[in-house]
N, C-alpha and C positions, 0 to 999 in steps of 0.2 A: 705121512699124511700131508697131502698139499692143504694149505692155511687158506685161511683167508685171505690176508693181503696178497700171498701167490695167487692164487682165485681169480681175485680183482684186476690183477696184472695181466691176465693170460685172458682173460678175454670182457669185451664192454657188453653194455646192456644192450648198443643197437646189433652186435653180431648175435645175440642171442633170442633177443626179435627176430631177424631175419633168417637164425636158425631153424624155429617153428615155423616160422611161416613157409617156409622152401620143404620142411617137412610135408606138409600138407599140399601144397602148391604142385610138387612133383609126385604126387602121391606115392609116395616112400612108404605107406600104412600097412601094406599086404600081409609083410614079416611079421609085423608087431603084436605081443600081446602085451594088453596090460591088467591084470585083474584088479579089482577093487579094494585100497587099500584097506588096512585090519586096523580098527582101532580098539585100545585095552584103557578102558579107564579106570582110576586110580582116583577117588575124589574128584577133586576140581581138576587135575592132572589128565591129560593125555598119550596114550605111546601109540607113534604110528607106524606101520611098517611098511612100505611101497615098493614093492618088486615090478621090473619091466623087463620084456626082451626085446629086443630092433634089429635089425643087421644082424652086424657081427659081435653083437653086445650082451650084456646081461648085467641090472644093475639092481642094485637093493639100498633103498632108505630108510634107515631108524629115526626117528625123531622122537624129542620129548617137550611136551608142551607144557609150560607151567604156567598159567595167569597169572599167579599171586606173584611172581619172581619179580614183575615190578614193586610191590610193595618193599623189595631188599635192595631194590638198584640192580637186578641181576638181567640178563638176556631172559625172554621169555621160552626160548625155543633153542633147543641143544642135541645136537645128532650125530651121525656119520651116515657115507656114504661110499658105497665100494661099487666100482665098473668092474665086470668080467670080462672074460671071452665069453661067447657065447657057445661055441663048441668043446672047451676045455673043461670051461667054469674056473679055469683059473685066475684070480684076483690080479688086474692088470693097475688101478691106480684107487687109492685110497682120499676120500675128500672131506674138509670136513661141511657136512652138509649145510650151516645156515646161511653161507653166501649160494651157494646153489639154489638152495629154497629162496631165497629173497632174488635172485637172477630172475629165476623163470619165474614167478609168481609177480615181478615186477614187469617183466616181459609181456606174460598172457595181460596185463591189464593195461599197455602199452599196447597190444593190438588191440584190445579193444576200445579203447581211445582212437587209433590207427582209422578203426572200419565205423564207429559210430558216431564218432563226436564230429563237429563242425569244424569244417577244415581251417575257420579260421581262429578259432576258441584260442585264448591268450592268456587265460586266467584259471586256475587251477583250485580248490580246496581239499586239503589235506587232513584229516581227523586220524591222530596216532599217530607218534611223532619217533615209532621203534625203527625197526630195519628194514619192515613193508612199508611205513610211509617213506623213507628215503626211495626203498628203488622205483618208489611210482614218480615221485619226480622224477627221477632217470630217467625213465620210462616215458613221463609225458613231455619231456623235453626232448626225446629223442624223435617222438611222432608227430608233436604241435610245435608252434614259435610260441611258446609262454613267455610269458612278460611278467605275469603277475601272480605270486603266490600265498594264500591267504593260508595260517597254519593254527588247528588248535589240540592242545592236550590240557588236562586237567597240571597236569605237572610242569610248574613254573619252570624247574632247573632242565627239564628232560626238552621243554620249547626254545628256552633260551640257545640251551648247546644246539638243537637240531637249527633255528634261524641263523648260527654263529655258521653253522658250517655250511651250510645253502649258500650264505653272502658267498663264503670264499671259495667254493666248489663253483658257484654259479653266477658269478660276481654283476651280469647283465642285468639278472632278474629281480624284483620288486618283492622282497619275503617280509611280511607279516604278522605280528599277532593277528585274532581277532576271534570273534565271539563265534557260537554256531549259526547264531541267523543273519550275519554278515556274514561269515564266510558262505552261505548255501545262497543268498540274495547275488553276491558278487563275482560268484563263481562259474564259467560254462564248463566246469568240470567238476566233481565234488566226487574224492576216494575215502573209504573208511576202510581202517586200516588197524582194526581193534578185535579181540575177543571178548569182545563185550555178551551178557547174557540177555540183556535189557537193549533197546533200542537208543541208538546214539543219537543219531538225528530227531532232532525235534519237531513239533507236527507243523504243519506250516499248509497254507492253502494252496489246493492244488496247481492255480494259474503260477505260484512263483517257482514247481520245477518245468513247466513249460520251458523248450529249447535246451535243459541241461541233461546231462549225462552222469548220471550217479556207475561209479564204478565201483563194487562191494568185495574186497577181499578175506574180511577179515573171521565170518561165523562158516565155520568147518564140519561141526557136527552139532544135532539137532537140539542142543541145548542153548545154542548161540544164534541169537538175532540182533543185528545194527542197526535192521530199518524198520522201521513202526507200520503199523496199518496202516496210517494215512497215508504214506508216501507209496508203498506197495499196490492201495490201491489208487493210487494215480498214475500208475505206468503204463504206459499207452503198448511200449513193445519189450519183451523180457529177451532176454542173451545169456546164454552161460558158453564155458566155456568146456564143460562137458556135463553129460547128463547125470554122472553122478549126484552133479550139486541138490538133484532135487530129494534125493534121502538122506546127503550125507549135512545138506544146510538148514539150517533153522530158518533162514531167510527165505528159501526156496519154497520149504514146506508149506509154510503160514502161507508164501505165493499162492500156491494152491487155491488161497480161499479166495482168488482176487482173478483167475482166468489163467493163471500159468500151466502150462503141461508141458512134458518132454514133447508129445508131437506138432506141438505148435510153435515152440521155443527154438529160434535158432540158434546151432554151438558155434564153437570157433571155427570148427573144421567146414561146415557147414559156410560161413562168413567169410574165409578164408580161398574158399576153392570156388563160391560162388562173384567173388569179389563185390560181396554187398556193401551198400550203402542207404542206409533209411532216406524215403521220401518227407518233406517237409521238416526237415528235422526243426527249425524252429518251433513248429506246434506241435511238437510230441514232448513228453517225456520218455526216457529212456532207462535202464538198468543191464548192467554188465554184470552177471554173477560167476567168480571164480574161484572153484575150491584146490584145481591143480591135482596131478595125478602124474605117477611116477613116469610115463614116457618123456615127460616136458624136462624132467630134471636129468633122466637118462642122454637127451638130447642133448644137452648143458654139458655135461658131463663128457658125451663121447666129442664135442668141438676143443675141451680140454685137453683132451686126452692127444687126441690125434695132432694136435698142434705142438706138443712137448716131446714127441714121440720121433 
């Protein structure tokens, strides 16, 4: 099984950006199916299953999602993931999934930063301080010049380590504590990066998300929402990055109650082959919603593959 740190060796967060988007770009889609992953809950527990095929491929991902595994110090999210052939079905590389998952899920919100946020946004806020808030930094230093990075988690020791390793990973940039209504005041970018059930962001008047760009990765199935009423219903323009999000997100859902629908909502692919750019972006707010779906990680996966090969 290729590890992590081999993972992270074999290939960076910008080839993996540029991976999906040349997906879409070349329209590479005809081949693909991806059905709608399965998920089995178990309590507060997750198991997810996500099969894709593309090319010459065939991939499957297990994941296990635990919330509480913060309360022991432990990874929240634990899986595998195997590429095929797609004609044989024969198992060609074996991975283990949480760098994959945190690659592409830090990617898809890396284009979307890419296609929405202001090209000149320098300041970043971060909420979750796990393995999705690192690869959004990745990710937004890969598609903006950040300067400034405002970071918060409820967990003193779990912020300190993550600010300790930004300085040294990122030594240019400006990483701080800070509150939630500093970080979302100071911020032209604001990611949450949590499994939270309860909404993370605090309510705050609609003029102060004017010009910013909430990127939301973290509520996956409909029991989970980050973002409150208020801010939901201050969204001038919704994004996902596929239409699942709107059954499989809590955030998505409640959207509903505020003008969101699949035919009005543009996705990544959409963003991507259209080469959109929001007008006015200073007076709008905005919302990136990403729940991720097995062809992005199959993608991941076959740039892996075919580079060790």
């Amino acid at each position: 099984m290729l590890s992590s740190k081999e993972i992270n060796k074999a290939i960076s967060m910008r080839e993996v950006i540029s991976s999906i988007e040349d997906y879409y770009l070349q329209d590479k889609s005809s081949n693909e199916i991806t059905p709608d992953r399965m998920h089995i809950d178990d309590e507060d527990n997750t198991a997810l299953l996500m099969p894709a095929f593309y090319g010459d491929y065939y991939s499957t991902k297990l994941v296990g999602v635990a919330p509480n595994n913060t309360k022991l110090d432990k990874p929240t999210i634990h899986g595998l993931m195997v590429l095929y052939n797609r004609k044989t079905l024969e198992p060609l590389m074996t991975f283990d999934a949480m760098p994959i998952t945190a690659l592409r899920t830090g990617a898809l919100g890396g284009l979307g930063m890419k296609y929405l946020s202001d090209q000149h946004a320098s300041s970043i806020g971060i909420i979750g301080t796990g393995t999705q808030g690192w690869s959004h930094l990745q990710s937004a230093c890969a598609v903006r010049t950040i300067e400034t990075v405002y970071v918060y988690n409820r967990s003193s020791k779990k912020l300190n380590d993550f600010i300790s390793k930004a300085e040294k990973e990122f030594p240019d940039l400006t990483v701080q504590e800070a509150g939630l209504a500093e970080l979302i005041i100071n911020s032209d970018i604001v990611i949450t990066t949590t499994t939270s059930k309860t909404p993370v962001l605090p309510n705050m008047e609609p003029s102060v998300w004017k010009g910013k760009l909430v990127v939301a990765v973290g509520s996956f199935k409909p029991s989970m929402q980050e973002l409150p009423d208020s801010f939901l219903s201050a969204v001038d323009e919704f994004y996902v990055d596929a239409s699942s999000a709107f059954h499989e997100s809590g955030d998505m859902i409640r959207a509903k109650q505020f003008g969101a629908n699949e035919s009005s909502t543009m996705s990544l692919e959409e963003m991507i082959k259209e080469r959109h750019r929001p007008n006015d972006i200073s007076d709008k707010t905005l919302l990136f919603k990403s729940v991720g779906i097995g062809i992005f990680d199959l993608i991941t996966a076959k740039v892996i593959y075919e580079k060790n090969s």
